[in-house]
VEXNU-561036 format. One record per residue (C-alpha): residue in one letter; x, y, z; residue number from 0. Coordinates in pm, 1 decimal. Layout:
REM VEXNU-561036
A;X;Y;Z;NUM
...
//
This chain:
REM VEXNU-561036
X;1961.4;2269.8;-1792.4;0
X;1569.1;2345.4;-1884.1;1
X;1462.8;2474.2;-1530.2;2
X;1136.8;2220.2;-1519.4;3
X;1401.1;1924.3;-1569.8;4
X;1587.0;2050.1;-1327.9;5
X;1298.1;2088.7;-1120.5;6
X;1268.2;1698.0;-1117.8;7
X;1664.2;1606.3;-1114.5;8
X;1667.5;1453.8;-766.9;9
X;1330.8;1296.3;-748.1;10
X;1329.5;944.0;-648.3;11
X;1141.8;837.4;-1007.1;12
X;1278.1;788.3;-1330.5;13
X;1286.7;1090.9;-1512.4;14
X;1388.2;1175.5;-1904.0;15
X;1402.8;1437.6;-2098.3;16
X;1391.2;1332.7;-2438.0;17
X;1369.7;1468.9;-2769.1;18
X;1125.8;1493.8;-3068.6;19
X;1312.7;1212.0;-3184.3;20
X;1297.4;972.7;-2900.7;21
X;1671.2;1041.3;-2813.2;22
X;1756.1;1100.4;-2437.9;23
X;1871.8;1471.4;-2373.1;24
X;1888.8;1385.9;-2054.6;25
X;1757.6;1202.8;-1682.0;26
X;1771.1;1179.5;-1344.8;27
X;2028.7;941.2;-1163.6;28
X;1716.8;775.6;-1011.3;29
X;1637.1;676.5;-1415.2;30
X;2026.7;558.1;-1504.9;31
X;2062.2;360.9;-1172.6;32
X;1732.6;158.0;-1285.9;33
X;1944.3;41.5;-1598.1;34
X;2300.4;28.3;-1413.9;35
X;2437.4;313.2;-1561.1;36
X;2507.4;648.7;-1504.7;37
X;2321.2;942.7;-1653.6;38
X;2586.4;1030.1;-1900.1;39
X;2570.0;671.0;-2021.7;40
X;2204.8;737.8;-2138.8;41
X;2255.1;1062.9;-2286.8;42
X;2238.6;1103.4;-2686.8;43
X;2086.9;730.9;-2654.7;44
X;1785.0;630.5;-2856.2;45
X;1509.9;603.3;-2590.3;46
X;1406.5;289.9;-2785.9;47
X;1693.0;86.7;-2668.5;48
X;1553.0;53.7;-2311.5;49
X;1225.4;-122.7;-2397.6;50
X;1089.9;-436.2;-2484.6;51
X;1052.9;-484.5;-2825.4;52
X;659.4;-453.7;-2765.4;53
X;692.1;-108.1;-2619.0;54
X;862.1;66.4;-2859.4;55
X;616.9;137.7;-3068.4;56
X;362.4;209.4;-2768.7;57
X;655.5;443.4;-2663.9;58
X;694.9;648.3;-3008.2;59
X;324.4;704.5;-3002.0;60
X;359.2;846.1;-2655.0;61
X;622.7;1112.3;-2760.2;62
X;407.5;1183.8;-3057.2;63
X;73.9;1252.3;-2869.5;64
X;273.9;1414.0;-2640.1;65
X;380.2;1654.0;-2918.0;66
X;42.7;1728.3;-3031.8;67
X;-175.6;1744.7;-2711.5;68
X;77.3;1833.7;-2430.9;69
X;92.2;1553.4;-2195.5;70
X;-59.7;1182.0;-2157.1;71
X;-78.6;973.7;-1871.5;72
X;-82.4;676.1;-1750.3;73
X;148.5;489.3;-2031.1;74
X;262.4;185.5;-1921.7;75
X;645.1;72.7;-2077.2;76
X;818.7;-255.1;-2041.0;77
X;1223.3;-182.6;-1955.4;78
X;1512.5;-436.7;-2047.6;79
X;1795.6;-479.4;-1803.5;80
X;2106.5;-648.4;-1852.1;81
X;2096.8;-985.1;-1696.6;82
X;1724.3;-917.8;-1497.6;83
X;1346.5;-975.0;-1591.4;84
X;1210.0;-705.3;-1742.5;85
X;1069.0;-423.9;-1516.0;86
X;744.9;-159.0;-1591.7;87
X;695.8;174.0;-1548.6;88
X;374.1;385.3;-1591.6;89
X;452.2;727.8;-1749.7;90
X;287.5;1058.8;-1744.2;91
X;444.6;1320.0;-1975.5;92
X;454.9;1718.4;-2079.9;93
X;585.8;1898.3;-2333.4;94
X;957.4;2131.9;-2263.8;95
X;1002.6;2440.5;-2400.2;96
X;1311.4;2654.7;-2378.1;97
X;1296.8;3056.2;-2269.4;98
X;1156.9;3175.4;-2562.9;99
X;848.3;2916.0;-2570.0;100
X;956.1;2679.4;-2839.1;101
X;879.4;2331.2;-2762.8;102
X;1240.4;2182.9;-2675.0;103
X;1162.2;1815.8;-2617.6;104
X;927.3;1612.0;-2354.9;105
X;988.4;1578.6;-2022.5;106
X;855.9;1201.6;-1908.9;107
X;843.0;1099.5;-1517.2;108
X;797.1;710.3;-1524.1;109
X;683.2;543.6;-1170.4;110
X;755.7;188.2;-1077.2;111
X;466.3;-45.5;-1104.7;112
X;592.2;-369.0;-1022.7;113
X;480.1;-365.5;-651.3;114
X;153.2;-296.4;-785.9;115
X;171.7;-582.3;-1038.4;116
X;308.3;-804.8;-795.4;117
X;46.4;-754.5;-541.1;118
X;-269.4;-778.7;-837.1;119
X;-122.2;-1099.7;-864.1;120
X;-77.2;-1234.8;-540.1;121
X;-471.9;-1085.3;-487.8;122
X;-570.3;-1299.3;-818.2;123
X;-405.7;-1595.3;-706.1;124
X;-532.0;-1560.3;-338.3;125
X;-892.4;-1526.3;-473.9;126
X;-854.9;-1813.5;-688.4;127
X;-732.1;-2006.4;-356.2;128
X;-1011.0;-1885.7;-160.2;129
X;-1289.4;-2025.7;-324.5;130
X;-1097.1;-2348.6;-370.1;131
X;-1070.0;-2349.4;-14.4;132
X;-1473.6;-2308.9;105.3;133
X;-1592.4;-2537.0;-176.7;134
X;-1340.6;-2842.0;1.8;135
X;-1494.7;-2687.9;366.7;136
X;-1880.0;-2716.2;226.2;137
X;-1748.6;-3115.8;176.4;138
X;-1487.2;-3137.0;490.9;139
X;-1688.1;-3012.4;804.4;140
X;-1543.2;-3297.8;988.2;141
X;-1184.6;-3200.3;892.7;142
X;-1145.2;-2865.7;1036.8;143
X;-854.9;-2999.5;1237.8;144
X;-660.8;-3156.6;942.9;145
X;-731.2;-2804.8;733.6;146
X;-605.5;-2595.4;974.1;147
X;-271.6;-2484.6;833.5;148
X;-455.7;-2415.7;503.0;149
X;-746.0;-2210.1;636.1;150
X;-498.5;-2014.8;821.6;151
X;-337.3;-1904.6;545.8;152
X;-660.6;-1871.8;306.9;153
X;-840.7;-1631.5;572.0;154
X;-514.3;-1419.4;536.0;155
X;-619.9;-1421.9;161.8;156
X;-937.5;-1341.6;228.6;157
X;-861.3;-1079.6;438.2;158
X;-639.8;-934.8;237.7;159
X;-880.2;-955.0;-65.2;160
X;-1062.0;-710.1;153.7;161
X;-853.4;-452.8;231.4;162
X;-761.0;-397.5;-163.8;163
X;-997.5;-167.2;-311.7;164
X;-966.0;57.5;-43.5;165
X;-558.2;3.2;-48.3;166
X;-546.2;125.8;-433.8;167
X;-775.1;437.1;-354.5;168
X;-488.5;498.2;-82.1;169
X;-243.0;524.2;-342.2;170
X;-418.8;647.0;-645.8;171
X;-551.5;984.8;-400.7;172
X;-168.2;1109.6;-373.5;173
X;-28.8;993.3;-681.7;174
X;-352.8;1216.3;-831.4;175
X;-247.5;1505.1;-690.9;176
X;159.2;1481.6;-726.0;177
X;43.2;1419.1;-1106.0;178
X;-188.2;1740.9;-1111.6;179
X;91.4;1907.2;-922.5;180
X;333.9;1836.6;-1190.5;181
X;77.1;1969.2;-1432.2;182
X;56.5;2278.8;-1252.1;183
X;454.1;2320.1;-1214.9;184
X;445.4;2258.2;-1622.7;185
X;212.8;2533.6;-1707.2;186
X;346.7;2771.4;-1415.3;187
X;737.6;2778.4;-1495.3;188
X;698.7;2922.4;-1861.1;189
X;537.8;3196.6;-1728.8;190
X;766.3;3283.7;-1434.1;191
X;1042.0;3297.2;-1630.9;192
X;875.6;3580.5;-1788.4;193
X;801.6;3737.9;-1462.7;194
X;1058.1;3604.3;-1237.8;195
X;1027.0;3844.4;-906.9;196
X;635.5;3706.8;-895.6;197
X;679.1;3636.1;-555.6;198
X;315.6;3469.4;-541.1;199
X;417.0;3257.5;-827.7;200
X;699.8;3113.1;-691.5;201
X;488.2;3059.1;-356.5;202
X;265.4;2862.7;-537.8;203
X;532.1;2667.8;-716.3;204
X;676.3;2569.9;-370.0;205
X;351.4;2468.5;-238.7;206
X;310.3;2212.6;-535.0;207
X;622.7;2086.7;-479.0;208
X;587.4;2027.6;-79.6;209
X;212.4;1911.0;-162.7;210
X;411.4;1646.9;-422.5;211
X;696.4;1565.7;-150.4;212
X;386.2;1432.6;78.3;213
X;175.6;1249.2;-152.9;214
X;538.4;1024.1;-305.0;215
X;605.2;985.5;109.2;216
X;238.7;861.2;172.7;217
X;261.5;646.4;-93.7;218
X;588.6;522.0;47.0;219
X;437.3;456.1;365.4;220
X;145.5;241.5;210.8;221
X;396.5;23.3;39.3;222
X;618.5;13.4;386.1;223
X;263.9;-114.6;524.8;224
X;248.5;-360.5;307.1;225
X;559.7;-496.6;324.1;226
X;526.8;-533.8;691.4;227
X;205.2;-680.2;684.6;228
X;234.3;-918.7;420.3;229
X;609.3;-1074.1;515.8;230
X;604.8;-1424.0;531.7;231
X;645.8;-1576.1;825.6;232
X;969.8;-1812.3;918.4;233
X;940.2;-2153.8;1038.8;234
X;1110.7;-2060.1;1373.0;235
X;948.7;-1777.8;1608.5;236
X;1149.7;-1477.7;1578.7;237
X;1145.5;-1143.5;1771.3;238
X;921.7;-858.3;1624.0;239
X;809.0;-578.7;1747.3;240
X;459.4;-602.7;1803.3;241
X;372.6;-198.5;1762.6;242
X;494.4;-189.1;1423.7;243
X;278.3;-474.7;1347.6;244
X;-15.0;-321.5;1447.2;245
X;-2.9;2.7;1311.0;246
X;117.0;-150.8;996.3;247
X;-244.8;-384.3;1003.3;248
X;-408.0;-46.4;1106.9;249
X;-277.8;188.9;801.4;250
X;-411.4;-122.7;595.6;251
X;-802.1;-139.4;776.5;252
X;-776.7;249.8;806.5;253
X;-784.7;237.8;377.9;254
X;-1157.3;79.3;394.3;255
X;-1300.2;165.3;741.3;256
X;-1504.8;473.1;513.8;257
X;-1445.2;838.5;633.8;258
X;-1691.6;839.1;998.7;259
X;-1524.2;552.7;1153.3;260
X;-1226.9;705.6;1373.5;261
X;-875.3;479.1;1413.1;262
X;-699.2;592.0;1691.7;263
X;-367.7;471.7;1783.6;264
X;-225.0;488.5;2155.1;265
X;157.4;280.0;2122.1;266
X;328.5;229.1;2463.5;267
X;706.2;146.8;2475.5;268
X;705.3;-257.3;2517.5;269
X;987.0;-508.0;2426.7;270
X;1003.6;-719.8;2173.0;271
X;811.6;-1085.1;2156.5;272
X;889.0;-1424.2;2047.8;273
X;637.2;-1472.4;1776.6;274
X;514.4;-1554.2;1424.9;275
X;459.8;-1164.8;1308.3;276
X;286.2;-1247.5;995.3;277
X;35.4;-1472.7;1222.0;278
X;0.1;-1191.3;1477.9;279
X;-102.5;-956.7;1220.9;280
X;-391.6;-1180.4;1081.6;281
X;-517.0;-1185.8;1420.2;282
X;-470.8;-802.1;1463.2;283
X;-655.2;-771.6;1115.1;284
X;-958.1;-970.5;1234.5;285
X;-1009.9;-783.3;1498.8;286
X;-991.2;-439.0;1352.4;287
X;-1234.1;-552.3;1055.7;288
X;-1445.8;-673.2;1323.2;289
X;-1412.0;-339.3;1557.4;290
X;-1485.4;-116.6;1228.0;291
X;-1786.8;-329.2;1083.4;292
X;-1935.1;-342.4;1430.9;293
X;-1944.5;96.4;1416.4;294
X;-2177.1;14.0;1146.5;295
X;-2037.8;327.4;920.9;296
X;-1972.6;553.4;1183.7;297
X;-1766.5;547.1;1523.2;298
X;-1446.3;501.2;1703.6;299
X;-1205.3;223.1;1739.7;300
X;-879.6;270.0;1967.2;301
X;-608.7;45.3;1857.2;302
X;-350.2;50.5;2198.7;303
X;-54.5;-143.7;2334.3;304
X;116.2;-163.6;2694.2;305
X;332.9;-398.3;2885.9;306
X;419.3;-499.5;3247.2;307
X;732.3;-654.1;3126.9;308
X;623.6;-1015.7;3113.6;309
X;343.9;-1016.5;2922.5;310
X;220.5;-743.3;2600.4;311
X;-142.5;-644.1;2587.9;312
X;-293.1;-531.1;2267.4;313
X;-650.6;-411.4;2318.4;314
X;-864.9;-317.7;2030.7;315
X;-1208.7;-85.0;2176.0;316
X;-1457.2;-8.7;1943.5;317
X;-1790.9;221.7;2011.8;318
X;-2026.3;-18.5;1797.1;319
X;-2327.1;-201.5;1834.6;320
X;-2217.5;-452.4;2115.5;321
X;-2314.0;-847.1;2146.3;322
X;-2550.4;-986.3;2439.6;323
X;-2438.3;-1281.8;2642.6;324
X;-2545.9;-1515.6;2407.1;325
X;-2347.6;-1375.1;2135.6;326
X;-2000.4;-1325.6;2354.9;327
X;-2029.8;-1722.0;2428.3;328
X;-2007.2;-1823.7;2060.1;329
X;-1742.5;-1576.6;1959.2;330
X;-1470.0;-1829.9;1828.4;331
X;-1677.5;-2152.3;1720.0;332
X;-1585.3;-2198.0;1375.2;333
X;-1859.6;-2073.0;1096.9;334
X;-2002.5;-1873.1;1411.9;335
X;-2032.2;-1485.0;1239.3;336
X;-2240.8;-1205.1;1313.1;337
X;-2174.6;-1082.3;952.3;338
X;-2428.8;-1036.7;692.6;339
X;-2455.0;-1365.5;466.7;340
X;-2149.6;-1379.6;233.0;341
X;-1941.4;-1123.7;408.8;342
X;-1794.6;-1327.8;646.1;343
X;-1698.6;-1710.1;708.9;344
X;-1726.0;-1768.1;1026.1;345
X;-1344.9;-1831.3;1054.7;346
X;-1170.9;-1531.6;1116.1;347
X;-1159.8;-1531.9;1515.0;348
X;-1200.7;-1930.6;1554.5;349
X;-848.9;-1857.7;1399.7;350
X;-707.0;-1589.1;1559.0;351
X;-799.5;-1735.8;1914.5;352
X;-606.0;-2055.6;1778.5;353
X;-294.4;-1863.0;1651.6;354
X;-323.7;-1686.1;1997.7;355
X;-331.4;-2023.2;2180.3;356
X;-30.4;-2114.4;1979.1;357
X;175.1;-1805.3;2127.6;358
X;75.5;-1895.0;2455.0;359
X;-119.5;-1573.3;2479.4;360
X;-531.0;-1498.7;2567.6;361
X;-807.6;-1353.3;2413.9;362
X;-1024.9;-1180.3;2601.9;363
X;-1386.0;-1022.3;2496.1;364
X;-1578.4;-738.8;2695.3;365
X;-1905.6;-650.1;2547.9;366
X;-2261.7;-506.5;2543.9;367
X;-2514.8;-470.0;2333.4;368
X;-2514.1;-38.2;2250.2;369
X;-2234.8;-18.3;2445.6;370
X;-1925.1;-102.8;2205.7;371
X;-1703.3;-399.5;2220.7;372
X;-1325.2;-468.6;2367.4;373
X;-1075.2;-732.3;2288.9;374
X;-743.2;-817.5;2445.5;375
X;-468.3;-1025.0;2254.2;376
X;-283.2;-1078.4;2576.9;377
X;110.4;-1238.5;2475.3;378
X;391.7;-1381.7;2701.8;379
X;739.1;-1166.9;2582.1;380
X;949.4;-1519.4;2655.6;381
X;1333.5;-1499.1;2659.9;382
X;1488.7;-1368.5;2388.7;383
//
């Protein structure tokens, strides 16, 4: 087995080995359980048979610039599977030579982009909602009450609308340097087979590979994040834990809070609430957004949970600018922001007081002006 395949046999990706040809030489299990098979199911298998018919060409071209320039990136492939939509993966490739140097094939590590797909969407559609949404409310002052549900859910949107840009420059900052990695390994390996007792070599072959291991398991995390933070909530309140809530919401603010404003994170050991989690998260979000725009670029925000037993506190303690008297009284009337104009609506803790109300919890602010700003989402465990 060519030692840079090898190199990748029991990485969680798709990986194939394929030949000048576009046959499969070889892959990973990760690649054959995407199709239902095993890997000696693929091999000897034109390469062409796992695509949509609009990818096959787009996939010979690949191989051939591959050929000729030693690697591309970025390709993105539509897969067919028996019985199931069809699936994409992005593709960055290199050329594989054998001991003596000859070019023996190309080696092509395909990552799963339909999380990222499905989230675009859900952002596109959300956006789309959004404005829908404030052009009724410019109309429909008097029917806050009667909107309620909706604007719940569109502030989510809006939030989440956010958090995106800086969620994509979470993930594209690792997967940039497990691809450059990968590079490295590639252009490395021929020459340590020449010299194989280079002791530094091999050090720095390890390092790339450990460097690799974290950026796949930070991108993991992200996506864990999001799956937390985004779940839908049930009709019916359900337990939750309330710490993995938060420090899901946090990993999410943490992406755009800009590199001099501080998250800290101080989780005590509390039980389990009755609760809407997705709900609870919104109003977690708000707050945090809030905490980090008030450091205005640079400061600290402490993001902390305890318990008594009866009742969870999460308090959310920022070192910003602070709000006078005046200010603290109007936190919560709906359209009431201290935002610039066209940042915020005005809605964001109107809501999350309301969803707090609904849990049978408190809010509580503590502020002054230079002297930061602390919240308390105070919430009743209940019997589970």
């Amino acid at each position: 087995m060519n030692e840079l395949f090898a190199a990748f046999a029991h990485a969680p990706h798709a990986v194939f080995w394929l030949s000048a040809e576009g046959r499969i030489v070889d892959c990973n299990a990760a690649a054959a359980t995407r199709f239902g098979l095993t890997p000696a199911d693929l091999r000897g298998r034109l390469f062409a048979t796992l695509l949509d018919p609009f990818s096959i060409a787009k996939a010979q071209t690949m191989i051939e610039q591959t050929l000729r320039e030693g690697g591309v990136q970025h390709w993105e492939l539509d897969h067919l599977r028996v019985g199931e939509p069809p699936f994409l993966l992005g593709y960055t490739t290199w050329l594989l030579r054998d001991e003596a140097g000859a070019v023996c094939g190309v080696i092509a590590l395909g990552l799963d982009l339909g999380l990222a797909m499905t989230l675009a969407a859900q952002l596109a559609a959300a956006n789309q909602q959004l404005e829908a949404t404030l052009k009724q409310l410019e109309h429909a002052h008097a029917e806050l009450k009667a909107a309620q549900t909706q604007l719940v859910q569109s502030e989510k949107m809006r939030s989440l609308g956010q958090l995106v840009a800086g969620v994509a420059h979470e993930i594209n900052t690792p997967l940039g340097y497990v691809a450059n990695n990968l590079a490295f390994l590639a252009e490395r390996l021929p020459a340590l087979r020449a010299a194989p007792t280079d002791e530094l070599g091999w050090r720095d072959v390890t390092d790339a590979i450990r460097e690799s291991q974290t950026g796949i398991e930070r991108i993991a995390a992200i996506v864990r994040a999001l799956r937390v933070f985004a779940r839908p909530d049930e009709d019916s309140l359900v337990p939750a834990d309330v710490n993995e809530g938060l420090a899901s919401t946090v990993r999410m603010v943490r992406a755009v809070s800009g590199p001099r404003v501080t998250i800290h994170e101080e989780y005590a050991q509390v039980p389990r609430v009755l609760c809407h989690p997705g709900e609870l998260n919104q109003v977690f979000l708000n707050l945090l957004l809030n905490a980090v725009h008030a450091c205005r670029g640079t400061g600290t925000v402490i993001a902390q949970t305890m318990s008594d037993g009866t009742s969870i506190t999460v308090t959310i303690r920022d070192t910003g600018i602070g709000m006078d008297a005046a200010t603290l009284a109007r936190l919560g009337e709906p359209f009431f922001t201290t935002w610039p104009d066209g940042e915020g609506t005005g809605l964001g803790l109107a809501i999350s007081r309301e969803i707090v109300a609904r849990h049978g919890g408190q809010l509580r602010f503590q502020s002054e002006p230079g002297r930061g700003t602390t919240v308390e989402v105070i919430l009743p465990v209940g019997t589970l």
